[in-house]
N, C-alpha and C positions, 0 to 999 in steps of 0.2 A: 430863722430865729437865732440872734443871740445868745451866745448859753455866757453866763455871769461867771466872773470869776469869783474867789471865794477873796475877802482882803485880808492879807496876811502884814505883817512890822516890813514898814518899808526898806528894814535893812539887809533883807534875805533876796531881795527882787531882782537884784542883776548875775546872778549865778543859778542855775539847777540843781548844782550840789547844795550850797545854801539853802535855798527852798525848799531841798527836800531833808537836810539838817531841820530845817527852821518848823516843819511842816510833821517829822516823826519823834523828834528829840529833845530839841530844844525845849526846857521846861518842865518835862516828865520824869517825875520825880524818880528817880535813881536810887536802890536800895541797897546795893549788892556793895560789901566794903571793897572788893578786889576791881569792881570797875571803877568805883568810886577813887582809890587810889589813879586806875589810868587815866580817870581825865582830868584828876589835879596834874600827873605830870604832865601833859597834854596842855593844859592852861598855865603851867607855868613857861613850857618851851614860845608862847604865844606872847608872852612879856616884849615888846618893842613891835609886833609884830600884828598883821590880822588873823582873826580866827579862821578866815577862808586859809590864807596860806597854811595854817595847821591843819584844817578840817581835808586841805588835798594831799597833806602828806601822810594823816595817820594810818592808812596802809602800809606806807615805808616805815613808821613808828613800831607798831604791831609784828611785822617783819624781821627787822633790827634790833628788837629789843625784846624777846619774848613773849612779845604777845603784850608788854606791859607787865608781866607778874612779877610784883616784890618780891617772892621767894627769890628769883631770880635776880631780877637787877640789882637785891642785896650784897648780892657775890660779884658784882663787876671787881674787875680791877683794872690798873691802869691801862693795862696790855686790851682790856674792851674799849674803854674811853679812846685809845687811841684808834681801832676798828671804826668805831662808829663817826670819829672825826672823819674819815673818806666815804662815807655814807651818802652820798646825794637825794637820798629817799627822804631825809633828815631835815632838824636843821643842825648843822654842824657849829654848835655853841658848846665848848669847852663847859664851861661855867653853868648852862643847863643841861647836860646829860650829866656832871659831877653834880649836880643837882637829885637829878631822877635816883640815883644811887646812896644820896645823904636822904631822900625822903622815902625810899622801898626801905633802908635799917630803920628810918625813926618809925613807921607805919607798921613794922614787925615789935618794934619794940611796946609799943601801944600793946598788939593785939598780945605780947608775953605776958604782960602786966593783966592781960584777961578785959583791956578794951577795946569793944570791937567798934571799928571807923569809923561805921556806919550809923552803929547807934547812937556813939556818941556826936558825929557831925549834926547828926539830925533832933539830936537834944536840945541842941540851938533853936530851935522852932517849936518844939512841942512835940515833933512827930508830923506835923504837917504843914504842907507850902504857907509861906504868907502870901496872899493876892493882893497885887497891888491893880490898881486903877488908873493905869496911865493913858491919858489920850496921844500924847505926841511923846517922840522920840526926846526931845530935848527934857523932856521932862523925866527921867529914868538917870536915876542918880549913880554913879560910877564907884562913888565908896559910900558905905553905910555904917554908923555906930557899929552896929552886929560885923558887918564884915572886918571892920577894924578890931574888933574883943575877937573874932574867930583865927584872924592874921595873929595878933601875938598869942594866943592860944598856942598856934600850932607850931610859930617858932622858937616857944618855951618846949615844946615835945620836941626840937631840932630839926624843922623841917623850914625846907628854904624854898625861895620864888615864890614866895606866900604872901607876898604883901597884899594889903586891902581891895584893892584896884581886881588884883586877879583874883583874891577871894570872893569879893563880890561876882566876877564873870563865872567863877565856880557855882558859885549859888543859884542863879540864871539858869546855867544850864542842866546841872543836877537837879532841877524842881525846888528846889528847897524856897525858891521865888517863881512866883509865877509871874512875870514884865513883859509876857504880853499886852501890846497894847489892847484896851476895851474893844473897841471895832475888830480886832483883828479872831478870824475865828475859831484862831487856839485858846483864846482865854477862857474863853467859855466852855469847849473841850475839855482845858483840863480840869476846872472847877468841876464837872460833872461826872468828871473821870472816864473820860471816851479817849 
């Protein structure tokens, strides 16, 4: 007997990490402001790049860079940027690790002023995912009104690699959208919250 596989978004299907990103992660909505910062930096280092190649280094990220905590990467200085430049766990982009360090003080500075990331990120929606309805992949739009108000949003708060593009991929994967496609049987998972 056959045993059926379950169909998942056919863009997770040539990796195992993927799949299994695609399959515990991707979508679930994220609450916590201190991860939520890591996987903006995380989507930002992703800017020119695939998320697999990010999704196989962010053990070298987590490694290299404290775990990702803003307390922490607030305080880089040059003499880090230049450590993490010979980093190979990485990706050695000047311009986004001087990145991760302009957005752990703006993410600090939010939370001085007594707002917190998370709740505020998620104000954007209501408090809960929008579900979208997509059958095919072509149809899952890349930037969104919302993700463009969210992009200068947060680069009026000083934070960079935020353009719309990757605030939308932010969204996605932080839950705050749910894009899996209909057939696929995360979407239905998460709407019921399994």
């Amino acid at each position: 007997m056959e045993i059926l596989q379950p169909f998942r978004c056919p863009w997770c299907l040539k990796d195992p990490d993927y799949q299994h990103y695609h399959d515990t992660e991707w979508g679930v909505p994220l609450r916590e402001s201190k991860k939520l910062f890591s996987l903006l930096i995380l989507e930002g280092a992703q800017a020119g790049l695939s998320w697999l190649t990010i999704l196989k280094r962010r053990q070298g990220y987590l490694a290299a860079m404290n775990d990702l905590n803003p307390d922490a990467i607030a305080r880089y200085t040059e003499q880090d940027i230049s450590r993490l430049l010979l980093n190979t766990g990485i990706i050695r982009n000047r311009r986004k690790l001087e990145s991760a360090v302009i957005n752990a003080r703006a993410f600090l500075a939010m939370q001085d002023k007594g707002e917190d990331f998370s709740e505020w990120l998620w104000s954007w929606v209501e408090g809960r995912p929008i579900v979208n309805h997509w059958k095919n992949l072509s149809e899952i739009p890349a930037v969104t009104p919302l993700s463009e108000t969210i992009s200068l949003e947060l680069k009026r708060r000083g934070f960079t690699f935020v353009g719309p593009t990757i605030i939308y991929a932010y969204m996605q994967s932080a839950g705050l959208v749910n894009d899996h496609l209909v057939d696929c049987y995360r979407h239905g998972e998460l709407i019921s919250g399994a």
